[in-house]
N, C-alpha and C positions, 0 to 999 in steps of 0.2 A: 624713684617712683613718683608719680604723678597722680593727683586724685582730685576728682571733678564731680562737684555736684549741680547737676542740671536739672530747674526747674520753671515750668514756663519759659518767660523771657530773661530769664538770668543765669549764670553760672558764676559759681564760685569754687575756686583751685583750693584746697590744703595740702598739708603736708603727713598728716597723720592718716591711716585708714577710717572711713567712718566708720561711728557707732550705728548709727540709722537712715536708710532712707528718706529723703525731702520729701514734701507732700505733695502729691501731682506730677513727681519727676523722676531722675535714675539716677546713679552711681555711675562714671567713667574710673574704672582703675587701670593704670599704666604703667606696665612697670618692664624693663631690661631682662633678659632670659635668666643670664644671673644673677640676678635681683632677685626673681621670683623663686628661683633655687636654692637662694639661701633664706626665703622668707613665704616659703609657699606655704606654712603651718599658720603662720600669723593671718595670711590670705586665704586662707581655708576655715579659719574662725570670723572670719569676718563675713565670708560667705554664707556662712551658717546662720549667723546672725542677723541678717540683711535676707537672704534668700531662703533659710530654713533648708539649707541645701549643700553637701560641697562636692568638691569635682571628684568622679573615680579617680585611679589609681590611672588605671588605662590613658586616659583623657589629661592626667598629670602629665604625664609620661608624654604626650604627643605635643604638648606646650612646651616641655623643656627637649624635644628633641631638636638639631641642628640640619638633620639630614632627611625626614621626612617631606615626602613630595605634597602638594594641596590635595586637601581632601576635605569634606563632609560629615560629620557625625551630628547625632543627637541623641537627645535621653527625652524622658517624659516632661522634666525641668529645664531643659540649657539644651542649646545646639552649643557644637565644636565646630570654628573654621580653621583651620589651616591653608595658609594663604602665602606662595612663594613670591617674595618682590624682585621685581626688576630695575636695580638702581644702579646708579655709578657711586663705587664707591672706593674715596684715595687711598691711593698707592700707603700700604704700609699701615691699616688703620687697625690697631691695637684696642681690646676690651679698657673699658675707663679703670684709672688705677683704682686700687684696694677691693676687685671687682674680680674674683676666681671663677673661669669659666666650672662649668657645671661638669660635675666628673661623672665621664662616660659619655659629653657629647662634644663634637667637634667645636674648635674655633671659626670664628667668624667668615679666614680664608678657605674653609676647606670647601664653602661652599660657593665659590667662586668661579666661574668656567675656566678650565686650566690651558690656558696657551703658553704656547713657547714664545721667544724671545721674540720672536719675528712675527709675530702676530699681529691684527691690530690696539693699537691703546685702549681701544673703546671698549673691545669684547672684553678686552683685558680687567679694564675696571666693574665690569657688569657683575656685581653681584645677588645672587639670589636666594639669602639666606630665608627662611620663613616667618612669618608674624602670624600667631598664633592669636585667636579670638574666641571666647567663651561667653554667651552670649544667655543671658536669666532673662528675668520680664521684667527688673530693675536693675540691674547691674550690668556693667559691660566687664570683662576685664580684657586687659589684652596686651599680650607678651612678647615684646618686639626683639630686633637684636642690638647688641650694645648701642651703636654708631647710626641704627634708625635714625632716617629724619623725618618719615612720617607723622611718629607723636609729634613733637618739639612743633614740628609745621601745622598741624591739622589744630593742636590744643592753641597756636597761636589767632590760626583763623575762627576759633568757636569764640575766643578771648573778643578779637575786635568787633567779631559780631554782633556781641552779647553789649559790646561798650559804644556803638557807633550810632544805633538808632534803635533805641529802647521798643518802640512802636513796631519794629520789622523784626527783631531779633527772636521773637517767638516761630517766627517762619525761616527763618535763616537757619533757626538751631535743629537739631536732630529731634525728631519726635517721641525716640525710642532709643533702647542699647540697639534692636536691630537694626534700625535706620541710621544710628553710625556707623555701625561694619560694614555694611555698603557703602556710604561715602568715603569710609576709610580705605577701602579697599578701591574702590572709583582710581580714588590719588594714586594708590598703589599701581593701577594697569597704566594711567596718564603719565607717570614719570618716565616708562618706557619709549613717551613718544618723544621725550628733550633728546633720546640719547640714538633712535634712527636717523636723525640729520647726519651726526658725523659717522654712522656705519655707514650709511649709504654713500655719503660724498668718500669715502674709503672705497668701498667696491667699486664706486662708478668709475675712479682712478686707476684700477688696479682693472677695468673691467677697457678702460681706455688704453693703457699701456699693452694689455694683450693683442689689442688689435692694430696696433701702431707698427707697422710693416719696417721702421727702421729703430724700431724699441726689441730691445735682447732681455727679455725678461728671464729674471732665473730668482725669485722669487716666491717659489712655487709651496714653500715648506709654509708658509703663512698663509697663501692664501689655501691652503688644505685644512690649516686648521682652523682658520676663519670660516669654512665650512662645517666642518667637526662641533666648532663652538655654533653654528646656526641653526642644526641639527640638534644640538642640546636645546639651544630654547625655545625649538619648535614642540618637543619634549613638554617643556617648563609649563607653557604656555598652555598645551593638552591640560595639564594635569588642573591648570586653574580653569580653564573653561569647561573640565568634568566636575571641577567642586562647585560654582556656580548655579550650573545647570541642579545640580544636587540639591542643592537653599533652593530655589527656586521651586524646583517638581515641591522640598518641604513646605514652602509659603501654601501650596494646594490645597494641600492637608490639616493647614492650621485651621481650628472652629472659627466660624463668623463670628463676627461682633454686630452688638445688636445696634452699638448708634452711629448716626451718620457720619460724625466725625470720625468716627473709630473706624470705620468703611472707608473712608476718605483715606485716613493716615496709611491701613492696611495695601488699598490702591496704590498709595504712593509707592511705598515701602517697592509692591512685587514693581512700578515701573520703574525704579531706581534698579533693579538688581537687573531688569533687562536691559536694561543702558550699560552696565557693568559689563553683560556676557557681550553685547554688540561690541565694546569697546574690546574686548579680549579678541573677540572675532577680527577686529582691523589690524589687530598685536600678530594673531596668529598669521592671517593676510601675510600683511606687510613681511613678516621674518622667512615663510613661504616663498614668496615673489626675491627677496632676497636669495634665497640658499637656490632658487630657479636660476636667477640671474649670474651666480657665480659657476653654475652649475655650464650654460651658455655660456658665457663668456670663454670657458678654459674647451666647450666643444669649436666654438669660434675660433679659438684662438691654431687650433689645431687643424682646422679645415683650410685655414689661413697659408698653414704652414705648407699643407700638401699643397693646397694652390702654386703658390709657388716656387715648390719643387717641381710642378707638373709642368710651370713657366719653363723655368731655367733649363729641365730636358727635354722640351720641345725645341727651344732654342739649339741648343747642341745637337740633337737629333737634326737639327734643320741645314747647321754648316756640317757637320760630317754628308749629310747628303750633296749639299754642295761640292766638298771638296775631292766626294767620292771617284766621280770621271778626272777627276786630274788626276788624280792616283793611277787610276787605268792606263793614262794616256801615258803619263810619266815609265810606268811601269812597263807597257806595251815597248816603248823606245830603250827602255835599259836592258832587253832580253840579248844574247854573245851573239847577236848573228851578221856573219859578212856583208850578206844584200840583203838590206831592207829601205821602205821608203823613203826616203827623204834624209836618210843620212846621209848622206856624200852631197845634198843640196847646198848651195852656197845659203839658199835662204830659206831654209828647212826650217832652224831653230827659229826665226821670227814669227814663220806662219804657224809654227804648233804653238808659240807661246800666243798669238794673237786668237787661234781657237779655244784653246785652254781659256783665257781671259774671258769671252764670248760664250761659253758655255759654262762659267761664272757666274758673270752676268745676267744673263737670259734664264738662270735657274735660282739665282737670288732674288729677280725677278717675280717668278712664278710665285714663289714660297710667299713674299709679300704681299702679294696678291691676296693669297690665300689665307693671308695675317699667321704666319708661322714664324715671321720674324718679330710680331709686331707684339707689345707687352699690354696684358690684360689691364684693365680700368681696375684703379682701386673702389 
């Protein structure tokens, strides 16, 4: 667990929950799902004491769950977000020891898009477990999953801020617990964009070898499920840019404030969380245009295919017509009969083989003319 008191231009980290409120500033609490599981009674008195408030039961219950999709809630005190992240995360990555997942909710992998072997690596490592945020008018708390690296990362950026130019760090830092759930959540939809370079350069690969007329792709079981998994976080994606949209239409509804700054901060706050849904909006895009592009590439790849079946039996269509009148002629000459033309000719066989030849010719001829021998442009 991580605890952060922010006020003005400063912050300062402990290690214990506080007793109070800073003057003029808020509470960041940070803390592991399991953490909060096994300490959410110590953080419900702290709550109390700090916010004169603590979380329902309900709203406990959506922090510590693993499998819930993003969503929206509020009370008359705290909004609830629940926020699905999109990150890579390693192969094999285990809760921190002495740390008991929460019994009755999944581990870390369950919520991980499930591909088979043959999948790509990337979807593979995509996991989209939830971070949960409870948001007071001094307090933040907010309940991530083991192996998060959002805290670590975000509490390091508010650290250098706060330590690099005293004079700017009032405007660097968050003005509000609401104004960090958006920036936190900002990070949250950004990490998704380190991890479309290597999807993309994947499908483009896979979208190349379909089309590659002397490539025998067989391959197919992966990229089905590379679609399957694109399809989920076309899903994933939905579900955060319906929670979004959710804070948002709430920002509406919240009372004016009466001073300028406080107008000012409030403006900020609703243009941050627009920049959040546009940023979701380019997630959704992009994963779209993806699951399109796989979608194409395997219609591609098939029209390809009849293509050139429709080559290769034109072609054969085109010598069997050829060879057609030899047959006749051949056949004409093999029929049991005594008198017939030119068998008894000393030079019978030469001229039929020199017309046969000539009516080869003159119709292999034609046919290329006609480009029925000749092979389609790739």
């Amino acid at each position: 667990m991580r605890v952060f008191s922010i006020s003005g231009g400063s912050i300062a980290e402990t290690d214990a929950l506080p007793i109070r409120v800073p003057e003029g500033g808020y509470v960041w609490i940070a803390c592991a799902r399991a953490e909060f599981e096994m300490l959410q009674h110590e953080v419900q008195a702290t709550l109390q004491a700090l916010c004169g408030v603590q979380l329902v039961e309900p709203h406990t219950a959506d922090l510590l769950s693993n499998q819930l999709p993003s969503h929206y809630d509020y009370t008359s005190q705290y909004d609830i977000m629940v926020f699905r992240r999109l990150a890579a995360m390693a192969s094999g990555a285990a809760p921190a020891a002495g740390i008991v997942p929460p019994v009755g909710v999944a581990g870390t992998s369950s919520s991980r898009l499930a591909l088979g072997k043959g999948g790509p690596p990337v979807l593979r490592r995509i996991d989209t477990s939830p971070v949960g945020f409870a948001v007071f008018d001094t307090v933040l708390l907010s309940v991530h999953p083991t192996d998060c690296a959002v805290r670590d990362s975000y509490a390091t950026r508010l650290l250098n801020a706060s330590a690099a130019d005293q004079r700017l760090a009032g405007a660097r830092l968050p003005a509000s617990p609401a104004d960090m759930m958006v920036r936190m959540i900002n990070q949250i939809v950004d990490a998704y964009l380190d991890l479309r370079r290597e999807l993309t350069h994947q499908l483009d690969h896979w979208q190349a070898e379909l089309l590659d007329p002397r490539s025998r792709f067989n391959n197919w079981t992966a990229l089905m499920q590379a679609r399957q998994s694109l399809h989920l976080l076309d899903e994933v994606c939905d579900d955060q840019r319906s929670a979004i949209q959710d804070w948002i239409d709430a920002l509406e509804s919240w009372p004016d404030v009466s001073t300028p700054a406080g107008q000012r901060e409030r403006d900020l706050l609703k243009v941050r969380s627009r920049d959040v849904l546009e940023h979701i909006e380019r997630v959704v895009h992009h994963v779209r245009r993806l699951e399109q592009s796989a979608e194409t590439a395997v219609q591609m790849h098939f029209s390809a295919q009849s293509h050139r079946t429709n080559d290769i039996m034109r072609t054969l269509t085109a010598l069997t017509a050829i060879f057609l009148p030899l047959n006749l002629i051949t056949g004409f000459f093999g029929m049991n009969f005594e008198f017939m033309p030119l068998i008894h000719w000393q030079r019978g066989f030469w001229v039929t083989v020199a017309l046969m030849v000539s009516i080869a010719v003159v119709t292999g001829l034609v046919f290329w003319r006609k480009r029925y021998l000749a092979r389609s442009g790739r």
